[in-house]
C-alpha positions as CSV (number, residue, x, y, z in Angstrom):
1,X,0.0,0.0,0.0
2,X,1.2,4.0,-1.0
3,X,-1.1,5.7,0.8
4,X,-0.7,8.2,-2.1
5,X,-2.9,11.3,-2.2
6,X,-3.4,12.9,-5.0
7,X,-3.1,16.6,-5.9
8,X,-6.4,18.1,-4.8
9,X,-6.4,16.1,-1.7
10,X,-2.8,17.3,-0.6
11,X,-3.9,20.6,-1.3
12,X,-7.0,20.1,1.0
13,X,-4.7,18.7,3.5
14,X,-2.4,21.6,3.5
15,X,-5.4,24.7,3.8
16,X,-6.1,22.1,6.8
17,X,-3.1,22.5,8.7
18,X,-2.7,26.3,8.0
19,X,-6.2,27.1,9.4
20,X,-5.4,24.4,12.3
21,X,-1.8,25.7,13.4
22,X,-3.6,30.0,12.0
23,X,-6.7,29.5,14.2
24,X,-7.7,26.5,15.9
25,X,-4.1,26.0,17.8
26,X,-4.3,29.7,19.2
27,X,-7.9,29.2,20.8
28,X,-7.3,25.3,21.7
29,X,-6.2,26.6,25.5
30,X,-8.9,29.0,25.6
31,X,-11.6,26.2,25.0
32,X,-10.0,23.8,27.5
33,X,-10.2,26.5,30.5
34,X,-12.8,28.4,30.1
35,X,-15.0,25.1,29.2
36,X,-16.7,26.4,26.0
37,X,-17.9,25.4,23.2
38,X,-15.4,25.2,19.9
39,X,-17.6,27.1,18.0
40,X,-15.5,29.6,16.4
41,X,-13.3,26.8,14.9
42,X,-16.0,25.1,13.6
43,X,-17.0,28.1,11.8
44,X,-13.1,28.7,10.4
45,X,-13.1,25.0,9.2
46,X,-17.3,25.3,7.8
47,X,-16.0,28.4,5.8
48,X,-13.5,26.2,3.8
49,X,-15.8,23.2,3.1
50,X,-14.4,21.1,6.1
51,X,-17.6,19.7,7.8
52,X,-18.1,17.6,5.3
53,X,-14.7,16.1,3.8
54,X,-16.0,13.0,4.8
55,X,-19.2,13.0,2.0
56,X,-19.3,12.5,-1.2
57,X,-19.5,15.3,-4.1
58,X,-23.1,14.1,-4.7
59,X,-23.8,15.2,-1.7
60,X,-21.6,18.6,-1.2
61,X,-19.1,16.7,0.4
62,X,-15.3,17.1,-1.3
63,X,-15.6,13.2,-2.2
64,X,-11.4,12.5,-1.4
65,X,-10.3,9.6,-0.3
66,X,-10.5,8.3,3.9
67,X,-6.9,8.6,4.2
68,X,-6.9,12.3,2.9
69,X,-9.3,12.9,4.7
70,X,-7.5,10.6,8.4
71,X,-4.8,13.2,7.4
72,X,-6.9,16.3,7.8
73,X,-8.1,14.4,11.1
74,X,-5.1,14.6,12.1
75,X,-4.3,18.4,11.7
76,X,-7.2,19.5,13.1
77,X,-6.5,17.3,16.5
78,X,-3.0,18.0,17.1
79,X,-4.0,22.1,17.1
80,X,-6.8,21.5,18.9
81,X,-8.3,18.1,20.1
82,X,-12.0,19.5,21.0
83,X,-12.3,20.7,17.8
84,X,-11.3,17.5,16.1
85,X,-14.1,15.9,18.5
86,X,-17.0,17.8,18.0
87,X,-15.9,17.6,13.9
88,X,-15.8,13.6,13.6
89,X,-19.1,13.9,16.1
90,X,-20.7,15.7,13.7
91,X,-18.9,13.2,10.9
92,X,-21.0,10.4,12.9
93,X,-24.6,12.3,12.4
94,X,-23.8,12.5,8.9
95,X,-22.7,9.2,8.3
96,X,-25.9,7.8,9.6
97,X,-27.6,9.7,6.9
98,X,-25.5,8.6,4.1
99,X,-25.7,5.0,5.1
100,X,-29.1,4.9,6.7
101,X,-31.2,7.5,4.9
102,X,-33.1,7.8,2.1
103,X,-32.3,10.0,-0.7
104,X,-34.9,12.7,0.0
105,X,-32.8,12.8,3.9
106,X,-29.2,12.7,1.9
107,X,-30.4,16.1,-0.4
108,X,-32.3,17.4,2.7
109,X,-29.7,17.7,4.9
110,X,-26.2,16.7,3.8
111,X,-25.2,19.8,1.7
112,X,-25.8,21.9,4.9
113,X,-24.4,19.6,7.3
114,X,-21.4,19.7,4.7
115,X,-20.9,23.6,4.5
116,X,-20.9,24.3,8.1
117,X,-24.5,25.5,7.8
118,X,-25.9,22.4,10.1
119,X,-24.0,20.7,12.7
120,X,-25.0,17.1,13.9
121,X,-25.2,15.1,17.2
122,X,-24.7,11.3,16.8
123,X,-27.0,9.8,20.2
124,X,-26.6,6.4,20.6
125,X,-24.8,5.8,24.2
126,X,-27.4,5.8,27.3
127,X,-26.4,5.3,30.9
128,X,-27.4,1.5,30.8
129,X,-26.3,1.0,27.2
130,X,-22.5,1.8,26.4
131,X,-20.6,-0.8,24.7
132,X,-23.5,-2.9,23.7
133,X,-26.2,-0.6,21.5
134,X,-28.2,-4.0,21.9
135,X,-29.0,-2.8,25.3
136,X,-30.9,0.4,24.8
137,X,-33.9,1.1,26.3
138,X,-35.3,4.4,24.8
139,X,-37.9,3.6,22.7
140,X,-40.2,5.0,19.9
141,X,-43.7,4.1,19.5
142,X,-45.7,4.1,16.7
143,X,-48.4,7.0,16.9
144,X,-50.7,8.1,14.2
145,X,-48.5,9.7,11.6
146,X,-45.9,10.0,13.6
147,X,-43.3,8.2,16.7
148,X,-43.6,8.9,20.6
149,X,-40.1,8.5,21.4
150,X,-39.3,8.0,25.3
151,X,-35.7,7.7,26.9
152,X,-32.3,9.3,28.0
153,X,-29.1,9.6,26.1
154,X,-25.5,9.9,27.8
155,X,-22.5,11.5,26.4
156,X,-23.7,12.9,23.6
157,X,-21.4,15.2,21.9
158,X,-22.7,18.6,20.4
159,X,-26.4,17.5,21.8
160,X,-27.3,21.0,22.7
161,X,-25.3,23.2,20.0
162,X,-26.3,20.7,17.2
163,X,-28.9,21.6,14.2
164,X,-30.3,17.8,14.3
165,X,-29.5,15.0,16.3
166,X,-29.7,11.6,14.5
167,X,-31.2,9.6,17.6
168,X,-31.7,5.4,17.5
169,X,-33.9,3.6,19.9
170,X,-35.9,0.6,20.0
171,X,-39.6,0.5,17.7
172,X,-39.5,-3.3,18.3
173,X,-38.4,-4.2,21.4
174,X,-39.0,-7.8,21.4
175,X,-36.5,-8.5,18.3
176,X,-32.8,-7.2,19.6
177,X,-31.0,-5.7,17.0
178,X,-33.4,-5.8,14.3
179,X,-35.4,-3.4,16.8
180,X,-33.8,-0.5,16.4
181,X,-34.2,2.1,14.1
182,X,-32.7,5.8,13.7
183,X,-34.4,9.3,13.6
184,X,-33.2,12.4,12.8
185,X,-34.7,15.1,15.3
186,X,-34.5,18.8,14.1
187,X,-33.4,21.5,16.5
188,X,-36.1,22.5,18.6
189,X,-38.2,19.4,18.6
190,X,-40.6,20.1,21.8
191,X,-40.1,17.4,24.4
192,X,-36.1,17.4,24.9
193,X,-34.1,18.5,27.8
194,X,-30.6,18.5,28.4
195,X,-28.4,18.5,30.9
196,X,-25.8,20.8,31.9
197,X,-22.4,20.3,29.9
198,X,-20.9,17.5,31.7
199,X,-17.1,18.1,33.5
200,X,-15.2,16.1,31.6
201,X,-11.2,15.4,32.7
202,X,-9.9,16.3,28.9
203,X,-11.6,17.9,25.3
204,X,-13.5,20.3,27.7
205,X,-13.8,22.8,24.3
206,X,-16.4,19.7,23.2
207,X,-19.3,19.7,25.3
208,X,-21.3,16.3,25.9
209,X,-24.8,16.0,27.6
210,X,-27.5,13.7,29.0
211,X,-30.8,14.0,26.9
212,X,-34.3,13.2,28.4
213,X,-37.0,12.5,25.7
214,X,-40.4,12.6,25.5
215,X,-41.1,13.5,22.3
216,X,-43.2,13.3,18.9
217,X,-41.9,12.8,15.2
218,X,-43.6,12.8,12.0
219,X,-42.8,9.9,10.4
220,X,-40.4,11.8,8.1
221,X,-37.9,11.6,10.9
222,X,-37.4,8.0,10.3
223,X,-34.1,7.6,8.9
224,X,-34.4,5.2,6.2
225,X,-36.1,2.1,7.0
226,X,-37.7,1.0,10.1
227,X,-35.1,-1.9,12.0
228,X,-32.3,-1.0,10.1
229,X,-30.9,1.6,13.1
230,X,-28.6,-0.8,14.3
231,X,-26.6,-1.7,11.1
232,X,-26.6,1.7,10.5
233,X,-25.0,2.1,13.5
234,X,-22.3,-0.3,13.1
235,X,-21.3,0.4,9.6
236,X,-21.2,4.2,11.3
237,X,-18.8,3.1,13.9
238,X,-16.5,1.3,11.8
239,X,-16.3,4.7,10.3
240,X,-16.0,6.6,13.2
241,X,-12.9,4.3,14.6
242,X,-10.9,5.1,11.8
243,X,-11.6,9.4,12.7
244,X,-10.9,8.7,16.5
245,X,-7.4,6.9,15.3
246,X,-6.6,9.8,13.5
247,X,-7.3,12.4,16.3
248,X,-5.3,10.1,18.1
249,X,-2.5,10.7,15.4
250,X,-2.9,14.1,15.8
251,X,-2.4,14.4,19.8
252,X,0.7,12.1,19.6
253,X,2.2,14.3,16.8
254,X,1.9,17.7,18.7
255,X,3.1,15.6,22.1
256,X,5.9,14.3,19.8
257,X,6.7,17.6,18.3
258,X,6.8,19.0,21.7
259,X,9.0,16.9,23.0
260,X,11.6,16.9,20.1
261,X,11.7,20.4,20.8
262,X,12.2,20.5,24.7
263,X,14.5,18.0,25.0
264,X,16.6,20.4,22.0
265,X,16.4,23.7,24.4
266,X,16.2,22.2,27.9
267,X,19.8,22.2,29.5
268,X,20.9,19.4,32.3
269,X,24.1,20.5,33.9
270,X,26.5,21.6,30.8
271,X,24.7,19.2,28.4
272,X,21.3,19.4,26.4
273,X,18.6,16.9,27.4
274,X,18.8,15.2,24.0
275,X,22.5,14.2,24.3
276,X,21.4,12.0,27.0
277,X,20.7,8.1,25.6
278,X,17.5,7.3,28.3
279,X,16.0,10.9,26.2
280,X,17.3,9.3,22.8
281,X,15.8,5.7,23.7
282,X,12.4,7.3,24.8
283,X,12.1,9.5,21.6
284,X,12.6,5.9,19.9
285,X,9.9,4.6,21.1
286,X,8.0,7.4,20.7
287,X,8.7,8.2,17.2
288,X,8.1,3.8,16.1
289,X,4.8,3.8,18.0
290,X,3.6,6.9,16.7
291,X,4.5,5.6,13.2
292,X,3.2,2.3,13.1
293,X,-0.4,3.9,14.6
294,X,0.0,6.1,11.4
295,X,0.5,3.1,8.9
296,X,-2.4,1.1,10.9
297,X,-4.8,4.2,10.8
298,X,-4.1,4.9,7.2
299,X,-4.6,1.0,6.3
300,X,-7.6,0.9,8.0
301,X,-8.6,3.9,5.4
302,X,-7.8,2.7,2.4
303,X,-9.9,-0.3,3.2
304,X,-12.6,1.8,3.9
305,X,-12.8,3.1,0.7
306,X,-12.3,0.0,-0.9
307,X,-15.7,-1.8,-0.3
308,X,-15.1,-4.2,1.7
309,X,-15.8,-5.4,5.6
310,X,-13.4,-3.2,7.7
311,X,-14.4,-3.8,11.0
312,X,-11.4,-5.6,11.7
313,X,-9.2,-2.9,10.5
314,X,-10.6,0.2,12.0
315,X,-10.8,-2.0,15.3
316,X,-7.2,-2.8,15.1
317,X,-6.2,0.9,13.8
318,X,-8.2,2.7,16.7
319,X,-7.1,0.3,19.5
320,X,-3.5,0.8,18.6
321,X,-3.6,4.5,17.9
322,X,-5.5,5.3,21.1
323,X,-3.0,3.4,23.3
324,X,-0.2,5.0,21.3
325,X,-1.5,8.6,21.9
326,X,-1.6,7.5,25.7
327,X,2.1,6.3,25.7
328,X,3.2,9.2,23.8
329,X,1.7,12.0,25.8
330,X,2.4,10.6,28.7
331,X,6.3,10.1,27.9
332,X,6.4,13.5,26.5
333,X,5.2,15.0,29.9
334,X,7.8,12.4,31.7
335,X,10.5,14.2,29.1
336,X,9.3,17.9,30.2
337,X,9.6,17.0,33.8
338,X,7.8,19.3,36.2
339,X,7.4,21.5,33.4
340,X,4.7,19.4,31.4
341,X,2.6,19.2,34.7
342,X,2.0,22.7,34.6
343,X,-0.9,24.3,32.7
344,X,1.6,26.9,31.4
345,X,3.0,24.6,28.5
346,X,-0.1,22.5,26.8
347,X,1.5,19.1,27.7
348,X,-0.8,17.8,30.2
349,X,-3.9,18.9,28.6
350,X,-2.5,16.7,25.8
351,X,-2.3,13.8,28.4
352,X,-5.9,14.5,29.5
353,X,-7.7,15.0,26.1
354,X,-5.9,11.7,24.6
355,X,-7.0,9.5,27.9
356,X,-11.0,9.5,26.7
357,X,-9.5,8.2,23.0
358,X,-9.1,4.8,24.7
359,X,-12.8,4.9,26.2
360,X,-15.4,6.7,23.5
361,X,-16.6,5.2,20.1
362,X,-15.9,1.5,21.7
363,X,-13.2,1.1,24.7
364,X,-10.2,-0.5,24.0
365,X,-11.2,-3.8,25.5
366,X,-14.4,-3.9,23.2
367,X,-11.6,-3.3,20.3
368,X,-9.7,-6.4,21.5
369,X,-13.5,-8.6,21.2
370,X,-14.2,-7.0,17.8
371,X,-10.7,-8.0,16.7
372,X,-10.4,-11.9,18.2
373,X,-13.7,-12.5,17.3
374,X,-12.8,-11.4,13.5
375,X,-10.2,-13.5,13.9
376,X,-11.7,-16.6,15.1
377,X,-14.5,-16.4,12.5
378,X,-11.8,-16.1,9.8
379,X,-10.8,-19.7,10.4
C-alpha cells in the first residue's frame, strides 16, 4: 500500500493545517479553561468546506479519499483536540444519513451539514447502554403519523449546540437488533431537555450531555427504514474508529513535536537533554509507535474506501492509535519534567484529552473482542 494522495487532496490537507496551526491552535487553550464550546473553529473549518470532507460530491461533500481525509483528522487534532471531536461527532450524524437514509434525507440535509450551515449530534450511548447498543432502552412508539419517542441519552457530543440530532432507539423491542431504528430530530423538537455540559477530565472545548426524551416525530424523521438503526449504527462506527485513530495521530504528533523540541532547548548540567541516551531511547519509542499507529490508521482507510468489511481494520487501527497517543503524551510529559505538569505549557492537557480516546466510540477492550472475534470467525 502508498497511501498516495493525489493533488487536490494534498492541497485540501495543506489549507487544513494552515487554518489548524492559524486559528484553531491559538484558541485550543482558551476552549479547555474556560469550558466552551469550539464554535469559532468550527465556523473557520465550515468556511473552507471542512464539515463535510467526509461525504461524497453528490452530496456537497469534497468526495477524497478516507486517508486524505485521516490526514486532515489529524491536523485539526494536534492544534486543537476539542475541535477534532466535536468535527468527527458531527462526521457520525452525517454518516448515519448517508448510510441509513433515504435520498430525499441525503439532499435534505447533507449539503448543509457539509458547508458548516448544520451541525449534527450522533445519540446512541445511554447510561445503561454503552458498549453494547443492543442494550438500549429508549424507545419510539408508533403514533398516528408519527413516533412517541421515550428515553435518555448519555455522552452525547454537540447535543445541545447541534442543528439535528440523528437519535436510534428501539420501535420493536421484542426483536434485539433488528429493533432498532434511527431518527433524525431537528433543533427545537418540543419534548427534549438537556443536561448541563458534563465536566469532563480532557476535550472540555467539546461539550457532551445527558438528553431526556419525551417527544413526537412525523414519520419523516425516520431515517431510512424502520429496524435498520442498528446496522446503521455499526457500519457508522466502523467509520467513526478510523476518525478517532486519527485524532489520536494528531495528539501524539503535537506531544511528539513538543517533545523533540524540549529535550533540543532544555539544558541538564552543561549538556542538552537530547545528548542524554535514556531521552534518545524514549524518543525511539515514541517516534516507532507513533509511526506504526500512522500506517495502521491509514490502512484501516484505504480499506474503507475500498468496499469491503473493515471492522477488523478500523478496530485494530483505533485500539493501537489510542494506546499509542496514551504512551506518547504521557512520555512526553515524563520528558518535560515538572514543566509538562504545569498548565503553562499544553503538555498535560495533551495527556488529559488523549485519555478518553481509549474509552469513546468503543473502549479498548471492546476493540480487543471486535478484533479476536474477526479472527476466530476467519478460520
Amino acid at each position: 500500500m502508498s497511501f498516495e494522495i493525489n493533488e487536490t487532496e494534498r492541497a485540501i490537507v495543506d489549507a487544513v493545517e494552515s487554518v489548524s496551526q492559524d486559528i484553531l491552535k491559538a484558541q485550543a487553550q482558551h476552549y479547555d479553561e474556560n469550558e466552551i464550546f469550539c464554535q469559532e473553529s468550527l465556523t473557520a473549518l465550515g468556511e473552507m468546506g471542512c464539515m463535510g470532507i467526509n461525504l461524497p460530491e453528490a452530496y456537497g461533500g469534497f468526495g477524497v479519499s478516507s486517508v486524505a481525509m485521516s490526514q486532515a483528522v489529524e491536523a485539526i487534532a494536534a492544534s486543537c483536540a476539542s475541535t477534532a471531536s466535536a468535527l468527527t461527532a458531527h462526521f457520525l450524524a452525517t454518516d448515519s444519513i448517508l448510510i441509513g437514509g433515504t435520498e430525499e434525507q441525503k439532499n435534505s440535509w447533507l449539503p448543509r451539514a457539509a458547508s458548516g450551515e448544520l451541525l449534527g449530534a450522533f445519540a446512541l450511548t445511554e447510561p445503561a447502554a454503552g458498549s453494547n447498543p443492543a442494550d438500549m432502552r429508549t424507545v419510539a412508539k408508533r403514533e398516528t403519523d408519527g413516533w412517541h419517542i421515550q428515553g435518555n441519552k448519555h455522552y452525547i457530543t454537540n447535543a445541545r449546540e447541534a442543528d439535528f440530532i440523528v437519535l436510534y432507539a428501539k420501535t420493536a423491542p421484542s426483536e434485539g437488533h433488528n429493533g432498532i431504528s434511527a431518527f433524525i430530530i431537528p433543533k427545537g423538537t418540543s419534548g427534549i431537555t438537556f443536561s448541563s455540559p458534563e465536566k469532563t477530565m480532557g476535550l472540555r472545548g467539546s461539550t457532551i450531555y445527558e438528553l431526556a426524551l419525551d417527544c413526537w416525530l412525523p414519520d419523516s424523521a425516520l431515517l431510512g427504514k424502520e429496524g435498520h438503526g442498528f446496522a446503521t449504527a455499526m457500519e457508522v462506527l466502523d467509520r467513526g474508529r478510523v476518525e478517532v485513530a486519527a485524532m489520536s495521530l494528531g495528539i501524539a504528533r503535537a506531544a511528539m513535536e513538543s517533545s523533540l523540541q524540549w529535550v533540543q532547548d532544555r539544558q541538564i548540567g552543561s549538556k542538552p537533554l537530547m545528548a542524554y541516551q535514556g531521552t534518545q531511547w524514549c524518543l525511539a519509542d515514541m517516534h516507532t509507535r507513533l509511526q506504526a499507529a500512522r500506517m495502521l490508521t491509514w490502512q484501516a482507510a484505504e480499506k474503507r474506501d475500498s468496499g469491503q468489511r473493515f471492522s477488523l481494520d478500523s478496530a485494530t487501527a483505533k485500539l493501537f492509535a489510542a494506546e499509542c497517543a496514551g504512551f506518547v503524551t504521557d512520555a512526553a510529559l515524563q520528558l518535560h519534567g515538572g514543566y509538562g505538569y504545569i498548565r503553562d505549557l499544553p503538555l498535560e492537557r495533551y495527556v488529559r484529552d488523549a485519555r478518553i480516546l481509549r474509552i469513546f466510540e468503543g473502549t479498548s477492550e471492546v476493540q480487543k473482542i471486535i478484533i479476536s472475534r474477526s479472527l476466530l470467525n476467519s478460520r
